[in-house]
C-alpha positions as CSV (number, residue, x, y, z in Angstrom):
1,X,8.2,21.5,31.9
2,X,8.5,18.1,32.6
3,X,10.0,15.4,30.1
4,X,9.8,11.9,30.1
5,X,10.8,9.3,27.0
6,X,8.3,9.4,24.4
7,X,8.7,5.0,24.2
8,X,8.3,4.3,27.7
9,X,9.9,0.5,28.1
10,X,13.0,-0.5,26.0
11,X,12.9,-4.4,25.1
12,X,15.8,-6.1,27.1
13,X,18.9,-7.9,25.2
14,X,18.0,-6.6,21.7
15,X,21.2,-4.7,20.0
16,X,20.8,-1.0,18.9
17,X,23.2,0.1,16.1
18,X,23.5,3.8,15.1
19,X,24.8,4.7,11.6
20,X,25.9,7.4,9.6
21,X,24.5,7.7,6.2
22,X,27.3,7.2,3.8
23,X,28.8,8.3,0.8
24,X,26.3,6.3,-2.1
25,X,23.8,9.2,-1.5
26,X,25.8,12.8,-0.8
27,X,22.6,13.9,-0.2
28,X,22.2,12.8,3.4
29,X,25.6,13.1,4.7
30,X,25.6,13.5,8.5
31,X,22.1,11.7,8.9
32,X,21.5,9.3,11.3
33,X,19.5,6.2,11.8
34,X,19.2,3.1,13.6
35,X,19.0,-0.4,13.0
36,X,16.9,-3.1,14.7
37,X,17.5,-5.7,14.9
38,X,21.6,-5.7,14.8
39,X,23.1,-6.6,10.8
40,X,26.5,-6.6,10.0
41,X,25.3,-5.4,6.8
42,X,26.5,-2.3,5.8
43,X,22.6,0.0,4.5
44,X,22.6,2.2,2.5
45,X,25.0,0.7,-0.3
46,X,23.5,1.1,-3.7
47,X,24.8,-2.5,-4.7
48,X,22.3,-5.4,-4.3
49,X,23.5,-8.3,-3.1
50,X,22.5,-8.3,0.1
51,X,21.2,-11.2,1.3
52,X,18.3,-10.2,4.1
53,X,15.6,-7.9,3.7
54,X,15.7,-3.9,4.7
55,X,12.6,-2.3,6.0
56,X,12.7,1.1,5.8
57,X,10.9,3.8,7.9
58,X,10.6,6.6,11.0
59,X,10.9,6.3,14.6
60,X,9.3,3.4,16.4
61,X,6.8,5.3,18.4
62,X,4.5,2.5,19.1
63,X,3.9,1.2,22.9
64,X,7.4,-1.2,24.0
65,X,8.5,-1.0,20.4
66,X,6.0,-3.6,19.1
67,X,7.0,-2.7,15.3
68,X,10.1,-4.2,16.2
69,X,9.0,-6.8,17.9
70,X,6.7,-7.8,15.1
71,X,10.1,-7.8,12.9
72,X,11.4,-9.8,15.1
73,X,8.3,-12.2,15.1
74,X,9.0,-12.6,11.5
75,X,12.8,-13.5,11.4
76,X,12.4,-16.7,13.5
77,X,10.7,-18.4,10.4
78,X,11.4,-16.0,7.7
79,X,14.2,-14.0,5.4
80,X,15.9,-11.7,7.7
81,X,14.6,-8.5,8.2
82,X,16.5,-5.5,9.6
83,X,14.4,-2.5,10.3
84,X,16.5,0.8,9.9
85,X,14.7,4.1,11.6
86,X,15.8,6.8,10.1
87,X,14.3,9.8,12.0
88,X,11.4,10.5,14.3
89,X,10.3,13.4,11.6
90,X,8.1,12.9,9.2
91,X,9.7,15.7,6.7
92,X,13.6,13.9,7.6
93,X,11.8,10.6,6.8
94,X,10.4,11.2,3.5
95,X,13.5,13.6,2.3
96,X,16.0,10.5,3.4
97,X,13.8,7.9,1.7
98,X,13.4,9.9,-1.5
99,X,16.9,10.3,-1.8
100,X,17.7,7.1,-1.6
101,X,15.1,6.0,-4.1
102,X,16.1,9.0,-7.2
103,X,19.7,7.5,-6.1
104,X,18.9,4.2,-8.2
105,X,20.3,2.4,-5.2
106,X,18.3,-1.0,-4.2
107,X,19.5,-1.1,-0.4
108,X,15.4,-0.7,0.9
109,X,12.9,-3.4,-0.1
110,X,9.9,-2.9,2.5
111,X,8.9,1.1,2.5
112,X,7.3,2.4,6.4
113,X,5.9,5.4,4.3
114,X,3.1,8.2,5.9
115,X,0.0,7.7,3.5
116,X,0.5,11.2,1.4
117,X,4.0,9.8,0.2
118,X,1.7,7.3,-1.6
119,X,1.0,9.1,-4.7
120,X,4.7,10.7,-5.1
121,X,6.9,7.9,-5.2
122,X,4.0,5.7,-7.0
123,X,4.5,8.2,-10.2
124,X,8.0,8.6,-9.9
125,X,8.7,4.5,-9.9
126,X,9.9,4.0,-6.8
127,X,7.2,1.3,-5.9
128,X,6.1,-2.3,-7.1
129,X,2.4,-2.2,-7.7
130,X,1.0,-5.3,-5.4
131,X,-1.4,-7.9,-5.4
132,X,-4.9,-6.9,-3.6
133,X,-5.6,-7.8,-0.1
134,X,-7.5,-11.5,-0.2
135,X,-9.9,-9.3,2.6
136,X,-10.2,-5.9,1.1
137,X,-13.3,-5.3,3.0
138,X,-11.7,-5.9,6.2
139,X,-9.1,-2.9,5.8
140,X,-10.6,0.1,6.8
141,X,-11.9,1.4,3.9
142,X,-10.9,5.5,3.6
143,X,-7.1,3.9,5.0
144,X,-6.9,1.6,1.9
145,X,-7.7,3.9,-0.6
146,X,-4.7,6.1,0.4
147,X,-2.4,3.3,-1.1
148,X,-4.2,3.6,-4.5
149,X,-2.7,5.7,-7.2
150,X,-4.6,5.6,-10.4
151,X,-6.5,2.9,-10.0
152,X,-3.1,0.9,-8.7
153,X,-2.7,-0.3,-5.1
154,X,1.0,0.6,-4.3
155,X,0.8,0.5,-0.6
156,X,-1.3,-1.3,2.3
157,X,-2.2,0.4,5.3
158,X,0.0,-0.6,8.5
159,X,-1.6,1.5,11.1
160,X,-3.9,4.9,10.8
161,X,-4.2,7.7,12.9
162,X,-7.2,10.0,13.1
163,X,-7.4,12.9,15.5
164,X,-8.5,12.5,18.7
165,X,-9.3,14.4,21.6
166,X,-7.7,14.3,24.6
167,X,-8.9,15.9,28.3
168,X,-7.7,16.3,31.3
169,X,-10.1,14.9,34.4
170,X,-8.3,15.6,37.1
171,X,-8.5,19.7,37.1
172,X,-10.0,21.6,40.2
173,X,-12.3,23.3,37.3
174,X,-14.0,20.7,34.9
175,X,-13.3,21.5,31.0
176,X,-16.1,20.8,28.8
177,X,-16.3,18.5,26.2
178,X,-16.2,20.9,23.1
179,X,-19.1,19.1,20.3
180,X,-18.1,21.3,17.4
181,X,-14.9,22.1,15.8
182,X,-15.4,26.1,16.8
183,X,-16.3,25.6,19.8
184,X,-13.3,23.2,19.8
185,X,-10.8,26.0,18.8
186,X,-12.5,28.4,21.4
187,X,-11.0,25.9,23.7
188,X,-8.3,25.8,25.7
189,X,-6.8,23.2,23.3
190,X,-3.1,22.3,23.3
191,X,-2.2,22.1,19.4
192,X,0.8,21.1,17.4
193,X,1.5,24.5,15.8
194,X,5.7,24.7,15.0
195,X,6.8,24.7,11.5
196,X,6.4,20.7,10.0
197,X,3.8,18.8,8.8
198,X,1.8,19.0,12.4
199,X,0.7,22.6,11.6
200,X,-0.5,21.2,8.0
201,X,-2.8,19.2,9.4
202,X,-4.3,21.3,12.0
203,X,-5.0,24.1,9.6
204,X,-6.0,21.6,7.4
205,X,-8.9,20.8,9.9
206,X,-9.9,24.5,10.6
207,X,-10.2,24.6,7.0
208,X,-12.3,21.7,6.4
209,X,-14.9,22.5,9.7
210,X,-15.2,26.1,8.4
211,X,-16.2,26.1,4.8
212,X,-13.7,24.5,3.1
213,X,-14.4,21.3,2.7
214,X,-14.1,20.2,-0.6
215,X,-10.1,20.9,0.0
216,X,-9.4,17.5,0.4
217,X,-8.4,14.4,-1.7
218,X,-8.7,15.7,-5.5
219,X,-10.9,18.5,-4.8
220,X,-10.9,22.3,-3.9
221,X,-8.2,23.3,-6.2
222,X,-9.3,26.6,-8.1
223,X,-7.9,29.6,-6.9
224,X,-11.4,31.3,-6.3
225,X,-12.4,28.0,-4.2
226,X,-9.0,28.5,-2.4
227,X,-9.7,32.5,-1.9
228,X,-13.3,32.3,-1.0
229,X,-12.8,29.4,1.7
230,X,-9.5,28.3,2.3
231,X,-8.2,32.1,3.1
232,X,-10.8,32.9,5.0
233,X,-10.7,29.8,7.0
234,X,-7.4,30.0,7.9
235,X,-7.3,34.0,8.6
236,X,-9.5,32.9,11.2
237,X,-7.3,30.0,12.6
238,X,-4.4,32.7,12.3
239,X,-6.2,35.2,14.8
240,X,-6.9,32.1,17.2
241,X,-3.6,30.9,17.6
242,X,-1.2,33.5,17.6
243,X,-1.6,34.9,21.1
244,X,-0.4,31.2,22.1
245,X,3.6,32.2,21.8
246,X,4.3,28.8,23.7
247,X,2.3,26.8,21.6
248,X,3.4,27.6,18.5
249,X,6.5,25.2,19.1
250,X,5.1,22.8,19.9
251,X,5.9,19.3,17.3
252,X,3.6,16.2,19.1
253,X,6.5,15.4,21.6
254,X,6.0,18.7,23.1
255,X,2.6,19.3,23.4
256,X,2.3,16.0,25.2
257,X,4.8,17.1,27.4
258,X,2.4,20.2,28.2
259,X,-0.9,18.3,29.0
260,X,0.8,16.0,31.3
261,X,2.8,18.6,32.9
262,X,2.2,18.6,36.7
263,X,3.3,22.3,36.9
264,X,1.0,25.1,38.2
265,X,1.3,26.9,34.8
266,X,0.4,24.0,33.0
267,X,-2.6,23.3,35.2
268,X,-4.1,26.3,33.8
269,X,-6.7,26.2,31.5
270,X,-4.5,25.9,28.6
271,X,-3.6,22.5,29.4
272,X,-7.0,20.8,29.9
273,X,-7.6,19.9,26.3
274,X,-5.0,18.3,23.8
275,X,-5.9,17.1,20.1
276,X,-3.3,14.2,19.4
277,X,-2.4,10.6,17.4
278,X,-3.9,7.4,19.1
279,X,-0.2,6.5,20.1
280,X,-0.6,9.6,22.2
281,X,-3.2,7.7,24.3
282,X,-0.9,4.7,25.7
283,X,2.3,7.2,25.8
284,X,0.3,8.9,28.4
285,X,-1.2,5.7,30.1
286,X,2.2,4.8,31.0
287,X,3.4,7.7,33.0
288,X,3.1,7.4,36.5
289,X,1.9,11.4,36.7
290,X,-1.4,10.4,34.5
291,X,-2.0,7.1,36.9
292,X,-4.5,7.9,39.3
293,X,-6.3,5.7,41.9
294,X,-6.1,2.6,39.3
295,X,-7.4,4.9,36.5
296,X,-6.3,7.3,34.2
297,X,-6.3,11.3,34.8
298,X,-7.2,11.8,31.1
299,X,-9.9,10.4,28.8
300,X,-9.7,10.2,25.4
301,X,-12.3,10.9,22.2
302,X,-13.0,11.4,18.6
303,X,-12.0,14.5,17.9
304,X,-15.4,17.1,16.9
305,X,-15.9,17.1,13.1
306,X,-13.7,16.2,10.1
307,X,-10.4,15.1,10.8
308,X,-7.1,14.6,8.7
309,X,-6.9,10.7,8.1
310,X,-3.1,9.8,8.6
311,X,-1.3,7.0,9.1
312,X,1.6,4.4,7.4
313,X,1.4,2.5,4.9
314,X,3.4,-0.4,3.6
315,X,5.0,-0.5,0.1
316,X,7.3,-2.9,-1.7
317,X,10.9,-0.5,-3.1
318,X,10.8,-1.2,-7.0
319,X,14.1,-1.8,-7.3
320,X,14.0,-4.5,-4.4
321,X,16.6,-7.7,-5.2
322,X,13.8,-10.0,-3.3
323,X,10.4,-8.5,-3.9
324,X,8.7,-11.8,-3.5
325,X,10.1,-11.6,0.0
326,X,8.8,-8.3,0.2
327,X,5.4,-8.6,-0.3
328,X,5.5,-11.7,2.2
329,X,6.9,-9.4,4.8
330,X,4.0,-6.8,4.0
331,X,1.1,-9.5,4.2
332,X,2.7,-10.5,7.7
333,X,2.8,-6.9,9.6
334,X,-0.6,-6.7,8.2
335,X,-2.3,-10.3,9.3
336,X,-5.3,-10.1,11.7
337,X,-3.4,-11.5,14.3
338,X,-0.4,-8.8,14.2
339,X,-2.9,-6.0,13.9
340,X,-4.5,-7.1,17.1
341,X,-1.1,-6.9,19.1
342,X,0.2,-3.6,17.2
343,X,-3.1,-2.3,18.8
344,X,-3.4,-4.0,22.0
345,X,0.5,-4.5,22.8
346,X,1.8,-1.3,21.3
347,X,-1.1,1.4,21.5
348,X,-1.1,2.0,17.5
349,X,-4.6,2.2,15.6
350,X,-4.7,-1.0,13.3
351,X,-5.9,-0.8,9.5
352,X,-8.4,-3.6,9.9
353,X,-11.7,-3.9,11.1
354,X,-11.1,-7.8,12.8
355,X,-8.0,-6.3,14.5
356,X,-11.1,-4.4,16.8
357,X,-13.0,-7.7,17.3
358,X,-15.6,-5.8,14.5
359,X,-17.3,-7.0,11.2
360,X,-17.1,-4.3,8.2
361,X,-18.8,-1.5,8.6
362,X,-20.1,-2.6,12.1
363,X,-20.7,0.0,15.4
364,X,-18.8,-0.3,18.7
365,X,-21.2,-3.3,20.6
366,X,-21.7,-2.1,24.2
367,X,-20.1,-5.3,25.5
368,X,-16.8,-5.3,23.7
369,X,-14.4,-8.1,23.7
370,X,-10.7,-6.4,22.8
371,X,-8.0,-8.9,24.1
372,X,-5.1,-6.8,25.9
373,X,-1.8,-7.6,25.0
374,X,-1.4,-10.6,27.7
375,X,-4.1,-12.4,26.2
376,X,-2.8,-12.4,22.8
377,X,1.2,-12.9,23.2
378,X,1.9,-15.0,26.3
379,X,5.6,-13.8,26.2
380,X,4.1,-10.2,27.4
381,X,2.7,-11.7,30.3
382,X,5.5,-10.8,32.7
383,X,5.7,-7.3,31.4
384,X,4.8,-4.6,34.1
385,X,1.3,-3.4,33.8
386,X,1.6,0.0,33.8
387,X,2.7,-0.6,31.2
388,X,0.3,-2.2,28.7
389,X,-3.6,-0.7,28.5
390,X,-6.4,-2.8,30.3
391,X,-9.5,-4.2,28.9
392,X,-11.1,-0.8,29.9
393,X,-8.6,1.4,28.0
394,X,-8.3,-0.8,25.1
395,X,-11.8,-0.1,24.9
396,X,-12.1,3.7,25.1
397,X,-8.9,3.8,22.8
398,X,-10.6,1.8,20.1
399,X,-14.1,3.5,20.5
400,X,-12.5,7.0,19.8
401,X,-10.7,5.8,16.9
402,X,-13.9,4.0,15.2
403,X,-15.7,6.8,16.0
404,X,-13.2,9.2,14.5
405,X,-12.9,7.1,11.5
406,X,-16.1,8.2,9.5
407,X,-15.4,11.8,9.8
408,X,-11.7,11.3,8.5
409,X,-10.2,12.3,5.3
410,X,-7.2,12.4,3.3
411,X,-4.5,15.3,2.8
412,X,-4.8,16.8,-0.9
413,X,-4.0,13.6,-3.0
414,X,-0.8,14.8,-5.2
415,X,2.1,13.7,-6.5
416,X,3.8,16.8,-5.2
417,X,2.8,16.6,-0.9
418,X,5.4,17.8,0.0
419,X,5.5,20.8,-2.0
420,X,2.6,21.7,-1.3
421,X,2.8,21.0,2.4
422,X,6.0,22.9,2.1
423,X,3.9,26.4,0.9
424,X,0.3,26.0,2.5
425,X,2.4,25.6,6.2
426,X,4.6,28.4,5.1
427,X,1.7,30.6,4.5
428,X,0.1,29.6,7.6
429,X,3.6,30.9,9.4
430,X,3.2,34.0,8.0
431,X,-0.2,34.4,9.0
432,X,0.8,33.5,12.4
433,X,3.1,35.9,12.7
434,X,1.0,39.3,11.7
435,X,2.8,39.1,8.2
436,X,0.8,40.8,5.2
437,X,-0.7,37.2,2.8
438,X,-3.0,38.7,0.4
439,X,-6.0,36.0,-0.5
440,X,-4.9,36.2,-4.5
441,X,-0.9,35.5,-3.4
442,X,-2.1,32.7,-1.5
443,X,-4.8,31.2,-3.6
444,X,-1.9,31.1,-6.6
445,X,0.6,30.3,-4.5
446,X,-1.5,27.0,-3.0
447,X,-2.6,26.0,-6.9
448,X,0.8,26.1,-7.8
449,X,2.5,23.9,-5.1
450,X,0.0,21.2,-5.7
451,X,0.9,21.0,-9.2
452,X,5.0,20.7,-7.7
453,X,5.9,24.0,-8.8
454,X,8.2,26.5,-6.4
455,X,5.5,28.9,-4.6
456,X,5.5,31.3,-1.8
457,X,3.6,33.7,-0.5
């Protein structure tokens, strides 16, 4: 199978520093992350004099690391800001960053956090409750509400992801555009099915395009809600998947890896479909093997039905030594103008309508104005090409994602995610794998998770 980087260009003469976690929190020993750009600072010290600002979060996946650029953007007028990445998984991200924060330690002032941290480390006083947006109505509005937690906004949405649909155009035999979430997993459809939060949320859409719903946000919660159509649903997403042994390792990395492969097993018709993050879109752009003719050998769209609404979200650390900083810091990354280039310059869905060239609430126009990254940041002009999307792309990137958008909802809202995420996924796994789940064990077993308690079934 073929592998190529997952962040196709590096920026030139920026310094890289890799760290390992130290002593003030025994609880990560041996993790690593990375610092950008270079501090002599020494993170993760639980005093709180330090003098710049640490922003805290995963992996920059985004198109020639634009997060980092933006940082970078705001240093030449601002507080320093170092950005430390602490892993490129989402589970290693929020068990790093809740360690550091039940620590007591202040070393983290801006919080990278995926949206369904939100309600966790609001209740448990690990976040400053912040002012609201001066433009509420520009933020996309199922997006915003993620950063509210009872009636509180803790956290502003950076970028969101919806699922999307991605499909091969280059085949000898044309795949069809599946228009219904059955027909969808009926499909040769390449899904992200190993053990972590990416089989959460695909199960998590069978459930909701077959019956279930009402499992979402606050709702779907008794167990005969859970038996009658939350069981059932995924019993039947069980019996789909499991005859895909490759498939079920697959984490994002490696199932794009699988619908770009150029091998003869991968052009078979298991590798015509792929449902995917936004980011996946310019990731593939920028590999020679999907460039064809001046075009693209894929095409992207929303994906058919409800999808999981995901994303990051931006949060000030309560125990921050310059809060007022802070907040500064999260009203920049989220200004119309750095939307527009975390879209257009680094292939990440934006939080704000404006960052699209849209009003609230407005439909994709036929003529579209989207600047591409060029257009907005002459210092990208030089940059290859093939490496940026065109006008074109831009425009079929942002169309799926507004048209996604509507149909997209949030994970159960609870102040024990990952606990929950934890048990429903390991429940999944064991349906997966042909292993007896009675509907009662996993209807009590779900109910208790999302109320944090230790569950299996």
């Amino acid at each position: 199978m073929t592998s190529w980087p997952r962040f196709p260009v590096r920026p030139h003469g920026r310094s890289w520093i890799f760290f390992t976690v130290g002593a003030v929190v025994a609880l990560l020993t041996g993790a690593a992350g990375l610092l950008y750009p270079a501090s002599s600072y020494t993170p993760l010290s639980s005093k709180c004099e330090h003098s710049e600002l640490f922003v805290v979060g995963g992996t920059d996946i985004s198109l020639n690391y634009e997060r980092r650029r933006l940082i970078s953007q705001w240093n030449e007028e601002h507080r320093h800001a170092t950005l430390v990445e602490v892993s490129d998984s989402t589970d290693l991200q929020h068990s790093q960053i809740k360690a550091m924060e039940e620590s007591g330690g202040c070393a983290y002032d801006v919080l990278i956090m995926d949206n369904t941290w939100t309600a966790q480390f609001a209740e448990s006083g690990y976040l400053r409750p912040l002012d609201d947006p001066e433009d509420p109505e520009d933020f996309f509005p199922n997006a915003l509400r993620t950063g509210m937690w009872q009636g509180d906004l803790y956290a502003v949405p950076f970028n969101v992801d919806v699922g999307l649909l991605y499909r091969r155009t280059d085949m000898p035999t044309k795949t069809e555009q599946p228009d219904s979430w059955a027909r969808l997993i009926d499909s040769p459809v390449i899904m992200q099915l190993a053990d972590y939060e990416g089989l959460t949320v695909n199960a998590l859409e069978r459930v909701w395009n077959s019956g279930g719903a009402d499992f979402m946000g606050e709702g779907g919660r008794g167990e005969k809600y859970l038996r009658e159509n939350v069981y059932q649903a995924l019993e039947e997403f069980a019996t789909r998947v499991k005859p895909d042994l490759e498939a079920r390792k697959y984490h994002e990395r490696e199932s794009i890896d699988a619908f770009a492969s150029n091998s003869q097993k991968a052009r078979s018709s298991t590798a015509r479909l792929m449902r995917n993050w936004p980011y996946a879109f310019s990731t593939l752009a920028a590999e020679p093997q999907m460039q064809q003719d001046g075009g693209l050998r894929f095409e992207v769209s929303a994906l058919p039905g409800r999808t999981v609404l995901g994303g990051q979200n931006l949060a000030v650390a309560k125990r921050s030594p310059h809060a007022a900083d802070a907040e500064r810091l999260v009203k920049f990354l989220t200004e119309v103008k750095n939307q527009k280039e975390l879209f257009a310059c680094g292939g990440l869905a934006p939080a704000r309508y404006s960052a699209l060239g849209l009003r609230p609430g407005q439909k994709v126009p036929e003529n579209w104005p989207i600047a591409k990254c060029s257009e907005l940041d002459k210092s990208m002009t030089g940059l290859d090409e093939t490496h940026v999307l065109d006008h074109e792309q831009l425009q079929e990137l942002g169309r799926a994602i507004v048209t996604a958008l509507p149909g997209a909802s949030p994970r159960p809202v609870t102040a024990h995610y990952s606990t929950f995420s934890r048990t429903f996924r390991g429940c999944v796994v064991k349906m997966i794998n042909n292993k007896p789940v009675g509907e009662r064990t996993f209807a009590r077993a779900v109910r208790r998770s999302l109320d944090g308690q230790t569950a299996s079934c």
